[in-house]
N, CA and C of each residue as an Amber inpcrd file, in Angstrom:
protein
   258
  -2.4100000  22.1930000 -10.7140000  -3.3650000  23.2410000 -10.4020000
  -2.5960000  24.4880000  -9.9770000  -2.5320000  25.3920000 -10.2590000
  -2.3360000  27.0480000 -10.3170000  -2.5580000  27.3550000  -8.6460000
  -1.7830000  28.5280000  -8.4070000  -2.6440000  28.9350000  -6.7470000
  -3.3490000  29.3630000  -7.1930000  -3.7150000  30.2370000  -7.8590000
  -5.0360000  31.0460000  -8.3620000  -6.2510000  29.9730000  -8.0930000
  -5.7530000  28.7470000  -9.1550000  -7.2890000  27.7120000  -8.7600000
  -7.6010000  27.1510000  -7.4400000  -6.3450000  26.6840000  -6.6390000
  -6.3720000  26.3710000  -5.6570000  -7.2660000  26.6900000  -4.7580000
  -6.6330000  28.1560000  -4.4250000  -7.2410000  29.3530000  -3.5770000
  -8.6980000  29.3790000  -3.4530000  -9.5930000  29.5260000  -5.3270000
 -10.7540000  30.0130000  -5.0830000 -11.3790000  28.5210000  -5.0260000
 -10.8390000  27.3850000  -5.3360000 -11.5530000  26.3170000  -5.1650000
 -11.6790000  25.7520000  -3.7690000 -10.4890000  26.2970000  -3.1020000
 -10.5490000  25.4130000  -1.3430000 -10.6620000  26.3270000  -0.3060000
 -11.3040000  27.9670000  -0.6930000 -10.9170000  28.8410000   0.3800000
 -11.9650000  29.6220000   0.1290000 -12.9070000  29.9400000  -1.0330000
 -14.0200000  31.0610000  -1.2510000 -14.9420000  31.1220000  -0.5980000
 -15.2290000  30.0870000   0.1840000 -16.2790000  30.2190000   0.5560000
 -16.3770000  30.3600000   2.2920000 -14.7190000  30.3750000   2.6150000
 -14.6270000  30.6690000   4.0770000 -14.6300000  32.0110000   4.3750000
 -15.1140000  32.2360000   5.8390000 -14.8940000  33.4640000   6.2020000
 -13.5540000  33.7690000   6.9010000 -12.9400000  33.9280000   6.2770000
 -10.9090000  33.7490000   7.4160000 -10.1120000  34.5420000   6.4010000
  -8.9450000  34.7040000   6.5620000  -8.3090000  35.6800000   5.9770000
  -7.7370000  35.4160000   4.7920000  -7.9840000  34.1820000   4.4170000
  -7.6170000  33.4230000   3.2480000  -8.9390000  33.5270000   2.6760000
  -9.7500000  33.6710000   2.7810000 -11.5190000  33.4180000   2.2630000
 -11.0090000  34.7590000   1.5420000 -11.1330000  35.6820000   2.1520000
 -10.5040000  37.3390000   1.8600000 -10.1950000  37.1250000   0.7030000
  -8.8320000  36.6260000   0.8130000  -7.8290000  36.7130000  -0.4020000
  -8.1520000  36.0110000  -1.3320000  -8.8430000  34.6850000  -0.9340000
  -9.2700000  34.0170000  -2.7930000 -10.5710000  34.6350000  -3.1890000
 -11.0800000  35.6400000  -2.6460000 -12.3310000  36.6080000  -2.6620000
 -11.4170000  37.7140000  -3.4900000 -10.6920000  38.4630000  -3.1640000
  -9.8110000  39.6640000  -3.5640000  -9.2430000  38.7570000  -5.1920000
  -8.2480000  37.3510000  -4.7560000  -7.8820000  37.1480000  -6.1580000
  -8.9400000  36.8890000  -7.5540000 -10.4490000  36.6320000  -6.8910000
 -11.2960000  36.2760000  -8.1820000 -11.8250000  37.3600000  -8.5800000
 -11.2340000  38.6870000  -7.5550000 -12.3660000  39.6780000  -8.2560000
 -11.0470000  40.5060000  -9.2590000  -9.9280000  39.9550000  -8.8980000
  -9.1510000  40.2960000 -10.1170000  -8.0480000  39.5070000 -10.8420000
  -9.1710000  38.6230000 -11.3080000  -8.5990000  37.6370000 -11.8840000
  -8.0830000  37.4340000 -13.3730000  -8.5530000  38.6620000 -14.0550000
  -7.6120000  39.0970000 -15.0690000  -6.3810000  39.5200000 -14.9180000
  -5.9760000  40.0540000 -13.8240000  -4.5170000  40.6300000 -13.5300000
  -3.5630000  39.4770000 -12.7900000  -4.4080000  38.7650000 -11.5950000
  -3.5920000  38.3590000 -11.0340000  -2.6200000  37.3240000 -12.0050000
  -1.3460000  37.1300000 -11.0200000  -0.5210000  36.1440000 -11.7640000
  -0.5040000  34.5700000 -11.3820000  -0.6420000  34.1180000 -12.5890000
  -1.0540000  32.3900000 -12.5920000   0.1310000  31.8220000 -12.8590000
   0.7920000  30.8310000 -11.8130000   2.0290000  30.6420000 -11.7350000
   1.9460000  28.7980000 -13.0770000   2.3470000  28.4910000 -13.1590000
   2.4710000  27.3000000 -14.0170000   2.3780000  25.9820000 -12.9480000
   2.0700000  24.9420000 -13.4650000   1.8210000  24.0100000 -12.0570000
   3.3040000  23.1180000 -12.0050000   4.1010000  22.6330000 -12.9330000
   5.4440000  21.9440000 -13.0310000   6.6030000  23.0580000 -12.6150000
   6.2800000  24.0360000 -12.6240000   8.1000000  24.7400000 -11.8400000
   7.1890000  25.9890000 -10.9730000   7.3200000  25.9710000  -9.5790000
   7.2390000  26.4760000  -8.5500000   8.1630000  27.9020000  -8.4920000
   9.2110000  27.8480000  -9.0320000  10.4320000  28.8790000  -8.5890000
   9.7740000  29.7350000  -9.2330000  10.1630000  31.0020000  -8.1380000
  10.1420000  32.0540000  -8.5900000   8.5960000  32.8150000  -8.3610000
   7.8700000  31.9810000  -8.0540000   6.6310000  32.5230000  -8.2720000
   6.0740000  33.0170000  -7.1110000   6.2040000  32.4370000  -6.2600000
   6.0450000  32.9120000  -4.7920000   6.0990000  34.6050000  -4.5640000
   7.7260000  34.9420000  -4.7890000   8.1520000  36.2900000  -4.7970000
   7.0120000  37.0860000  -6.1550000   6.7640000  36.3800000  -7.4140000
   6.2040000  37.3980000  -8.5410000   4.5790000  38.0610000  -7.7590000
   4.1810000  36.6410000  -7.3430000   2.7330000  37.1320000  -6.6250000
   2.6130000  37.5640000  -5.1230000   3.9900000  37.5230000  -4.5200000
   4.2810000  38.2960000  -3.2870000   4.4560000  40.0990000  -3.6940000
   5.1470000  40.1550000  -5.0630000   5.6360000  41.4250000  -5.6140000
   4.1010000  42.0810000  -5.8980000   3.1910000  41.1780000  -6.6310000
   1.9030000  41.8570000  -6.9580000   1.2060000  42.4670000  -5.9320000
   0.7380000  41.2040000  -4.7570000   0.5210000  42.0260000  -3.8410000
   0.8780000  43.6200000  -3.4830000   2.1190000  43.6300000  -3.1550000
   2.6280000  44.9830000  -2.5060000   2.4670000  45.2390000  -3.4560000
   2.2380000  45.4910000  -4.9190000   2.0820000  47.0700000  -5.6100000
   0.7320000  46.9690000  -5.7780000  -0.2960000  45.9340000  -5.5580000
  -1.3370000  46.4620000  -5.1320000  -1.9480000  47.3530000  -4.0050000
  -0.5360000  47.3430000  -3.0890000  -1.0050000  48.1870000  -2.1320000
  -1.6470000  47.1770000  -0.9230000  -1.2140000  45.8040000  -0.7770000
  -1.9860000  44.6640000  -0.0260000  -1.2890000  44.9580000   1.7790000
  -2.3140000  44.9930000   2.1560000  -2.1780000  45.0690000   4.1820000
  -1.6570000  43.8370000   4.3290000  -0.8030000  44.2220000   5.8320000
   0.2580000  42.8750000   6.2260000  -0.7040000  41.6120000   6.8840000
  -2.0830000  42.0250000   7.1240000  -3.2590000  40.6810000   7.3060000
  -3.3800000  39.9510000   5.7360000  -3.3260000  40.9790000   4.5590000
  -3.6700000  39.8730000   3.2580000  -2.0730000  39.1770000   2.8460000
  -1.0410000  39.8730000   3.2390000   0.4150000  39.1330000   3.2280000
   0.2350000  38.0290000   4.1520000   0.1850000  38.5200000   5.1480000
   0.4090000  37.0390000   5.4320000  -0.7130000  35.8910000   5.4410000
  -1.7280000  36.2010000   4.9400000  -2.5820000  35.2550000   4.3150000
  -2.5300000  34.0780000   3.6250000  -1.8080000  34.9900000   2.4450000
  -0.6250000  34.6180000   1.3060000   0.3760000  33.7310000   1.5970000
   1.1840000  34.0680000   2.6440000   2.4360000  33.1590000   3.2270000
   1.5200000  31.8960000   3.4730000   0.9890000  31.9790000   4.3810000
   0.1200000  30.8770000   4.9250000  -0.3240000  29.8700000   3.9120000
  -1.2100000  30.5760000   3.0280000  -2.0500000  29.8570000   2.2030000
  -0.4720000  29.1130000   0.9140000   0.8690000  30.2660000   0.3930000
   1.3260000  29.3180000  -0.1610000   2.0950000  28.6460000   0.3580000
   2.2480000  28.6190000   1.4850000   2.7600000  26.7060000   2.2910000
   2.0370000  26.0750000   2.1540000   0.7440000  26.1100000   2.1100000
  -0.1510000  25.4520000   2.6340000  -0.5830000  24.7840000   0.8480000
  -0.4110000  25.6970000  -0.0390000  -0.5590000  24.9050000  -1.4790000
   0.8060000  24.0360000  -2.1610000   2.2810000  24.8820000  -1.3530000
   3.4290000  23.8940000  -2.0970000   3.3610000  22.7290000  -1.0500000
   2.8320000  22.1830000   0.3520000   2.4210000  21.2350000   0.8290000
   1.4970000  20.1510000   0.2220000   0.5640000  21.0300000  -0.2220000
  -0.4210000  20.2890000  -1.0680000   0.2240000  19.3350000  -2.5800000
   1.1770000  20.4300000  -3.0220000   1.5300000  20.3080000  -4.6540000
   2.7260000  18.7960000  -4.3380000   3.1520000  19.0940000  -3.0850000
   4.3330000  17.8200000  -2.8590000   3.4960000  16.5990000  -2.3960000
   2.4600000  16.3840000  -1.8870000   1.8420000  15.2090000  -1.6360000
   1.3320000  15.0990000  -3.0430000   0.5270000  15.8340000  -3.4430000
   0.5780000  15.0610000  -5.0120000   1.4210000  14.4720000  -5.9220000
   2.3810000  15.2620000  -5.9510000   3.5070000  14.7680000  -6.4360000
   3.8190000  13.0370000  -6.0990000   4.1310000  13.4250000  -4.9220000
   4.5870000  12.1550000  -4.1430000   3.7900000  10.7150000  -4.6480000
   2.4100000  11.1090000  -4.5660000   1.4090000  10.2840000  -5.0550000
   1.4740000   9.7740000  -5.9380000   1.3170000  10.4320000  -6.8820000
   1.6710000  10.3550000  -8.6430000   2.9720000   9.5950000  -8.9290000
   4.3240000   9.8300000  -8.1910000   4.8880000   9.1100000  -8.1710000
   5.9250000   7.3630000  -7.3060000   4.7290000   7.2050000  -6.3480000
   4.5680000   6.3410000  -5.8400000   3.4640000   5.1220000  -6.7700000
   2.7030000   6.0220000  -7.2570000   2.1820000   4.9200000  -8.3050000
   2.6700000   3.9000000  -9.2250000   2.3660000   2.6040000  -8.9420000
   3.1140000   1.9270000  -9.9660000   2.7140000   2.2680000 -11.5780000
C-alpha cells in the first residue's frame, strides 16, 4: 500500500493534523507523489521535497514525519507477517 493510500484510508476522517494532510493529499491527488510499496528509499525525502515547494507550514511537515514513521512501522509489521508465514 502507497502512503498516499495509507494516509486517506487510516487518517481522513480525523480531525488532527494528519486528518489535515490526508485531506490536503486527496485534494491533490493528481500531483501528489505515490511512492511504490517494495522499495521505500528515497521517497520519504521526494514527498518531503513536494511538500516544501508546495509551500507546506512546519504543522503539515511535521505531520508528515509523524505519519511516515508511523506508515514504515506499519509497512515492517507487515512485512514481518508475511514473512513469518509458513
Amino acid at each position: 500500500m502507497t502512503f498516499y493510500t495509507y494516509m486517506v484510508r487510516k487518517h481522513i476522517k480525523e480531525d488532527s493534523p494528519m486528518g489535515d494532510l490526508a485531506k490536503d493529499m486527496r485534494e491533490d491527488r493528481d500531483r501528489f507523489p505515490r511512492n511504490g510499496t517494495v522499495k521505500l528509499s528515497g521517497w520519504h525525502d521526494s514527498i518531503l521535497n513536494y511538500l516544501y515547494d508546495c509551500g507546506a507550514c512546519s504543522g503539515c511537515i511535521d505531520a508528515f514525519e509523524e505519519a511516515w514513521k508511523e506508515y514504515a512501522k506499519w509497512l515492517k509489521s507487515k512485512s514481518s507477517k508475511v514473512l513469518s508465514q509458513p
